[in-house]
C-alpha positions in Angstrom: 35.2 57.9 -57.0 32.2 56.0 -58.4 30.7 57.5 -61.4 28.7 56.7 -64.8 31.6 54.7 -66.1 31.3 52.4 -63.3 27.6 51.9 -62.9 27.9 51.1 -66.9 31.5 48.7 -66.3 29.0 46.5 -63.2 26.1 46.3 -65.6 28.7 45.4 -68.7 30.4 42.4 -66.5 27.0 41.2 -65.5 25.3 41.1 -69.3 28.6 39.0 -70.0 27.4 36.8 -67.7 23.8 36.4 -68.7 22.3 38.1 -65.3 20.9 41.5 -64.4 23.4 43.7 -62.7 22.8 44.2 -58.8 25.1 46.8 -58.3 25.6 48.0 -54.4 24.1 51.0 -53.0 26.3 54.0 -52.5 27.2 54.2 -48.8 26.5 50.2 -48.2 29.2 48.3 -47.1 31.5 45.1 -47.7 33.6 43.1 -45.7 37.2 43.2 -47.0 40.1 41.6 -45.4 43.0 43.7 -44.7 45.2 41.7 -46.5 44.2 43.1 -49.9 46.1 45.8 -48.7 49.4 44.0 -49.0 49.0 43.4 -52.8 48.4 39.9 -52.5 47.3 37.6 -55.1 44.7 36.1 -55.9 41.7 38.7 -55.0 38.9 36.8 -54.2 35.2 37.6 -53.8 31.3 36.4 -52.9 28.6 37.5 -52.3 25.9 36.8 -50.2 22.3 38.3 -50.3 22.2 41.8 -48.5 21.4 42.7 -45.2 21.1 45.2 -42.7 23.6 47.8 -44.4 25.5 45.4 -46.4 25.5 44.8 -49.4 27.0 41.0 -49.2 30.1 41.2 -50.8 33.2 40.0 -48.9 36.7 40.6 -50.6 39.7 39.0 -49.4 43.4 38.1 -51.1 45.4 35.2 -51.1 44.2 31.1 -51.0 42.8 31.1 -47.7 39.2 32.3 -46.7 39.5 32.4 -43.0 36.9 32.0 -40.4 38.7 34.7 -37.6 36.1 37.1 -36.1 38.2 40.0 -37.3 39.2 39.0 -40.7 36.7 41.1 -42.4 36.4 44.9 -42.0 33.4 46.9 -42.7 34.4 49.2 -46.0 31.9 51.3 -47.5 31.5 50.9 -50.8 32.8 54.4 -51.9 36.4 53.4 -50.2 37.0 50.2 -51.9 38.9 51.7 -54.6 41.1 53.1 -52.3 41.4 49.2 -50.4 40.7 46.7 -53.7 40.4 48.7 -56.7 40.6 45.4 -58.7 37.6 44.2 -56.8 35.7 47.1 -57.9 34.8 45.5 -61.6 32.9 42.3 -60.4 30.6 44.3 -57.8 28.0 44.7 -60.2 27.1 40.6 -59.7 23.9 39.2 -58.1 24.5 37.5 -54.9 25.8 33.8 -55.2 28.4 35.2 -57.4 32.4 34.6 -57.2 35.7 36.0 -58.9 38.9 35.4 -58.4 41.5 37.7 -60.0 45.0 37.7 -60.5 47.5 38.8 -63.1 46.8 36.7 -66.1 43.8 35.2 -64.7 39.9 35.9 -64.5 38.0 33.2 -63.1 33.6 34.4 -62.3 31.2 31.8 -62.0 27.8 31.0 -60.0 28.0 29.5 -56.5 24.4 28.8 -55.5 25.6 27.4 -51.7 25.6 31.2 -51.4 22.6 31.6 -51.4 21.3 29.1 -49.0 20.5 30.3 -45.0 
């Protein structure tokens, strides 16, 4: 369940950062690969700018981003704890922002290509 801890957590990992915090909407959605289900490591994540219902953040686990149509499901942002909850720190980001998690390891940083067309 998001509450005032979280909104404060998103807008605490984005001041570390030196950017505003763009935290999603409540009922917007992600695309997040089944395979953070399985406990796989490392969690990955990007974000694109928003659109439509989105809010552009795309969660997957392991090395490989792949391109299959299905790879991503639509999660709303309310159910992500339930799918990623490890995900659920970094989602206060701007677009063209990355992490990738994993035990012993925290890796953010800026991707501008993510914000090109």
């Amino acid at each position: 369940m998001l509450d005032d801890d979280q909104w404060g957590e998103w807008a605490r990992v984005a001041s570390l950062h030196g950017v505003a915090s763009s935290p999603p909407l409540l009922g917007e959605k992600l695309g997040v690969a089944l395979n953070v289900r399985d406990g796989l490591w490392p969690v990955n994540g990007l974000r694109h700018p928003p659109a439509a219902d989105t809010c552009g953040w795309y969660v997957w686990a392991g090395e490989e981003l792949r391109a299959d149509d299905d790879f991503f499901k639509p999660v709303h942002l309310e159910h992500l704890e339930e799918w990623c909850p490890a995900a659920l720190l970094f989602l206060g980001l701007p677009p063209g922002w990355r992490f990738l998690i994993a035990p012993g390891q925290q890796d953010v940083w800026f991707d501008p290509a993510l914000l090109e067309p």
